[in-house]
N, C-alpha and C positions, 0 to 999 in steps of 0.2 A: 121646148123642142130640143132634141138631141142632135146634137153636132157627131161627138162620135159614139160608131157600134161597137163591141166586139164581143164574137158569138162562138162560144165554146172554143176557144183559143188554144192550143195543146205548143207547146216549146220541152223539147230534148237533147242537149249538148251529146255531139260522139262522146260513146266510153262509158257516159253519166250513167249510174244504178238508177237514179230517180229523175222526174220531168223537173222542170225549171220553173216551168208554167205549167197547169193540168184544170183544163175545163174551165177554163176562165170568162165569166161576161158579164158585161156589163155594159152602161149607159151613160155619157157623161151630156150636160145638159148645158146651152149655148151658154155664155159667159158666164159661168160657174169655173169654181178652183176646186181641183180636186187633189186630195194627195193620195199618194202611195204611200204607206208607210208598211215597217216589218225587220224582222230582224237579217242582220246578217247570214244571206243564203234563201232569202223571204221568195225571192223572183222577182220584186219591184225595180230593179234598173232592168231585169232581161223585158217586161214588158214594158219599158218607157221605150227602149230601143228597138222592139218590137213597131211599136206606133211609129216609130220616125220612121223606120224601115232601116236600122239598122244591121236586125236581125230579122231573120223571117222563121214563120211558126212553121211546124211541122202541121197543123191543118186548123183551118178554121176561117172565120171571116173579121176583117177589119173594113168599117165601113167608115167614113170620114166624109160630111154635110151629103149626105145621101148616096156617094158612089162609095165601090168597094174597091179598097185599095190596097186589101188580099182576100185569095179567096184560093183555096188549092195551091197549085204551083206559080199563079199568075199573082206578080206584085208592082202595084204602081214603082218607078224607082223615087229613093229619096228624096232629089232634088224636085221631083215632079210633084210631092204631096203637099206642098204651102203650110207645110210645120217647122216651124222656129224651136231651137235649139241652145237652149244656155249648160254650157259641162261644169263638173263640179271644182274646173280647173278654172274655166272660164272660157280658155283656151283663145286667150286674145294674139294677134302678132306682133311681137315684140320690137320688129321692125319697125312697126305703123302706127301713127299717129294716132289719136282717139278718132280725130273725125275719119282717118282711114279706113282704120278698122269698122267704122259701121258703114262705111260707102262700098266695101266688099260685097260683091256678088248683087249688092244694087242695080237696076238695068233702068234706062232710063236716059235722057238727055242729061249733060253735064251738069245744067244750073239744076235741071228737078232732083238728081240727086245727091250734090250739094245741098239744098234745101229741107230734104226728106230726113237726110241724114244731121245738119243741124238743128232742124225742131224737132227729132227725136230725142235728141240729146238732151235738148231742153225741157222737153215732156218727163224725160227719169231723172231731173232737178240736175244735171251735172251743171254747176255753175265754173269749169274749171278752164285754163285757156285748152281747147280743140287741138291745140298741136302740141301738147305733152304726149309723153310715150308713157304705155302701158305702168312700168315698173317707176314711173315718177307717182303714181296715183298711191292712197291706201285700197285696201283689200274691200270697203264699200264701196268707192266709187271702181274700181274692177269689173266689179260686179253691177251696174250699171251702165259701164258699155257693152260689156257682155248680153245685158237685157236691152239695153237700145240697139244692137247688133242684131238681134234675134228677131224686135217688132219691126226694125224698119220697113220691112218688103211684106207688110201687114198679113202676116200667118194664117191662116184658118184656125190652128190650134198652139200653145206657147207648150212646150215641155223644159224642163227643168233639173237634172239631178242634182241631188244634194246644194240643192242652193245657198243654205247658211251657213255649211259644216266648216268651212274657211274662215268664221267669222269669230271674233273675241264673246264671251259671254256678255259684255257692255257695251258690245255695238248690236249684235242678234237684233234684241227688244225691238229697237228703235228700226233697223232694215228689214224686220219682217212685217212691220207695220207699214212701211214705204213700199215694199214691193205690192203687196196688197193692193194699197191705193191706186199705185201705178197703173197694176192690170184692170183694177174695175174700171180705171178713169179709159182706156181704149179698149174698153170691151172683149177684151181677145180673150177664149176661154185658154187655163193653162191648166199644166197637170205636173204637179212637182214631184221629186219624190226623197224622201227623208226618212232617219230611223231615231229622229228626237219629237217624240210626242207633243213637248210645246208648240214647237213649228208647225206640228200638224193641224194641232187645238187650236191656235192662235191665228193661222191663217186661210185656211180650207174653210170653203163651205160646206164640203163633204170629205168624207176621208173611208180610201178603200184600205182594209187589213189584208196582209197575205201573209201565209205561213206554209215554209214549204212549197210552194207556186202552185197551193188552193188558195182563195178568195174565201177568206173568214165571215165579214161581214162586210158593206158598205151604207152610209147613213150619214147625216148631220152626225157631229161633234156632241153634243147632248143627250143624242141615242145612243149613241154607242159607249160613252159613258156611265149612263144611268142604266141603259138594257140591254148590256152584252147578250150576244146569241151563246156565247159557251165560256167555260175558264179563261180559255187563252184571251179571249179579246177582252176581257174584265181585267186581266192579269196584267195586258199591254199597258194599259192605261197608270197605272200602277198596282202593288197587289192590296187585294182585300183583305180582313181578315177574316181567319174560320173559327166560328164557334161550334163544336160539340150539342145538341141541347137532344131530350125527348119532351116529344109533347102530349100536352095532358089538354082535358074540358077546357081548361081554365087560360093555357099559355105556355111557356116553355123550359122546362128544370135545366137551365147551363150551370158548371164549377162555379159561375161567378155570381151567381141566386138567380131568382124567377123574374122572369119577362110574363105581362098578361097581354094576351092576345088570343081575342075569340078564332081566329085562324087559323089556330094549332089544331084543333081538334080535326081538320081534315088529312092530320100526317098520321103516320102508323110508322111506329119503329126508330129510330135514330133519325135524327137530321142534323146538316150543316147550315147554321146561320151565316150569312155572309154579307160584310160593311163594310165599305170602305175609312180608313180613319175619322174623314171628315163628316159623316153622320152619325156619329156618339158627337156626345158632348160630356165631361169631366166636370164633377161640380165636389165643392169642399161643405159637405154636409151629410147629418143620416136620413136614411128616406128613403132611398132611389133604391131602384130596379139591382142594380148592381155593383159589385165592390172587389177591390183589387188590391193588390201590393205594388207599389210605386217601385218599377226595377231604373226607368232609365228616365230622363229628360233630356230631350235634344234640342236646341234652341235656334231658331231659320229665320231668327228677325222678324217676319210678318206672321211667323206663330209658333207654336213650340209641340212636339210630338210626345204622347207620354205612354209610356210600357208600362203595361200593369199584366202582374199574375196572378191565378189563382192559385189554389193551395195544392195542386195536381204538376204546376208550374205552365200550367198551356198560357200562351200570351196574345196579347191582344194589345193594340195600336190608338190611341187616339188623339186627334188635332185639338188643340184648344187655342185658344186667345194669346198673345205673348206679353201680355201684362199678369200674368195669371202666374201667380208664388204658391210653391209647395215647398217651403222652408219647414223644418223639422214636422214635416207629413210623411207616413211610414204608409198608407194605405189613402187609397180615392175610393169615390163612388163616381159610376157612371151612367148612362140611359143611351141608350138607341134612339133614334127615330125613324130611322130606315133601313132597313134589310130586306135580302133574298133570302126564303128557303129550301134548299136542296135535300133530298133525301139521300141517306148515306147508306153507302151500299159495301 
């Protein structure tokens, strides 16, 4: 079931040459995570702020557990849509204790929201004393009353921006894994939004792309990595590479020798093979499909990236094992196992 709508969505800042947001919809589905991602200028905060009602669309509909909470000119107000809000500041009060800060805006008798607001706290693991002030905490736990501040008044929907960007590279891993839990464990759907692919990969059930404030694709993490709808969202992910080849009866003539593949035979004219690093595989013998000049080795601990070119210089990427030595080796052979083919035009 779909908690929230939104149906050809249109956002345009005064002055702006282009939309922010243009034709946007989509469907998010009860206790599911979605992210937003995109680059800088994408539209993914104008339409997080959009759903809270931060900002309102120049036309369309925003529909939230079956009412519409825009539509035209008419917009539920903020406070009135039961959407929880974590900023990428946090934006805790510095005055106020931990347990203040999530007792804020709480309604309620005094004990129920004492109560509400210390087993939330305990539900996002804060083990810390309740009456420390914000700037005594680290930057995780910040961000944990920031997210017990946002479930306590139990949301319809959790939004999010940039929720790990504040975060060290060695605590990330470990807080996007908790937040995760967090939300699945109270059911609340939420909608983060981010422009680092791991966070997206690693945490979302689904992940909407936006570029330019069109909607690229949305899908599982899986999809959208194995079957981009176009360059860009193939591209986001990290980039592929492009091989050159024509095809024949048999398979495909690339600079770097022949690929067989009965499937060639339905291309006419140039085509672009396109692999991401980690479907070659580099192997140290003769035989294979095909063969390269060893330009670079870059070494990432849990595996090692290796540039090879042909004799035209075009280059090409592939991941291997990082136990795997090319000591006095001037050339590799390589194989595919997986690629797109695009016709080159």
């Amino acid at each position: 079931m779909s908690i929230l709508t939104l149906q050809n969505v249109n956002k345009k800042y005064n002055q702006a040459m282009e939309f922010a947001i243009k034709g946007v919809s989509f469907d998010v589905k009860e206790g599911e995570i979605l992210a937003l991602v995109g680059e800088s200028g994408s539209g993914k905060t104008t339409l997080l702020r959009l759903i809270a009602g931060l900002e309102h669309p120049d036309s369309g509909i925003i529909s939230l557990s079956g009412q519409k909470i825009v539509e035209g000119k008419k917009s539920v107000p903020a406070h009135e849509r039961q959407v929880g809000m974590v900023f990428q500041d946090y934006a805790l009060f510095p005055h106020l204790t931990i347990l203040e800060n999530v007792k804020f805006g709480l309604k309620g008798s005094k004990e129920e929201v004492d109560s509400t607001s210390r087993e939330t706290l305990k539900l996002v693991g804060l083990k810390e004393d309740f009456s420390k002030y914000p700037h005594q905490l680290s930057g995780g736990q910040q961000q944990r009353v920031a997210l017990a501040r946002a479930i306590a008044p139990n949301p319809k929907i959790l939004l999010m921006d940039e929720p790990f960007s504040n975060l060290d590279a060695m605590l990330k891993d470990q807080v996007r894994e908790e937040i995760r839990q967090i939300i699945k464990k109270t059911g609340i759907t939420a909608i983060f939004v981010t422009h680092d692919t791991k966070d997206a990969l690693s945490t979302a059930d689904r992940i909407a792309i936006l570029h330019k404030g069109y909607l690229q694709q949305i899908d599982i993490p899986k999809v959208l990595y194995e079957n981009p709808v176009n360059p860009y969202v193939a591209n986001f992910f990290g980039k592929r590479n492009e091989m050159m080849a024509i095809p024949t009866e048999e398979g495909f003539h690339t600079s770097f020798g022949f690929i067989t593949d009965p499937e060639a035979k339905k291309f006419k004219g140039k085509v672009k093979l396109l692999f991401r690093p980690e479907h070659g595989e580099v192997v140290q013998r003769d035989g294979q499909q095909l063969t390269g000049k060893i330009v670079k080795i870059s070494y990432f601990g849990s595996h090692q990236m290796v540039k090879l070119a042909d004799d035209e210089g075009q280059r090409v990427t592939i991941r291997t094992n990082p136990g795997r030595s090319f000591d006095g080796i001037d050339r590799a052979c390589f194989y595919l196992w997986k690629y797109d083919v695009e016709e080159a035009f």
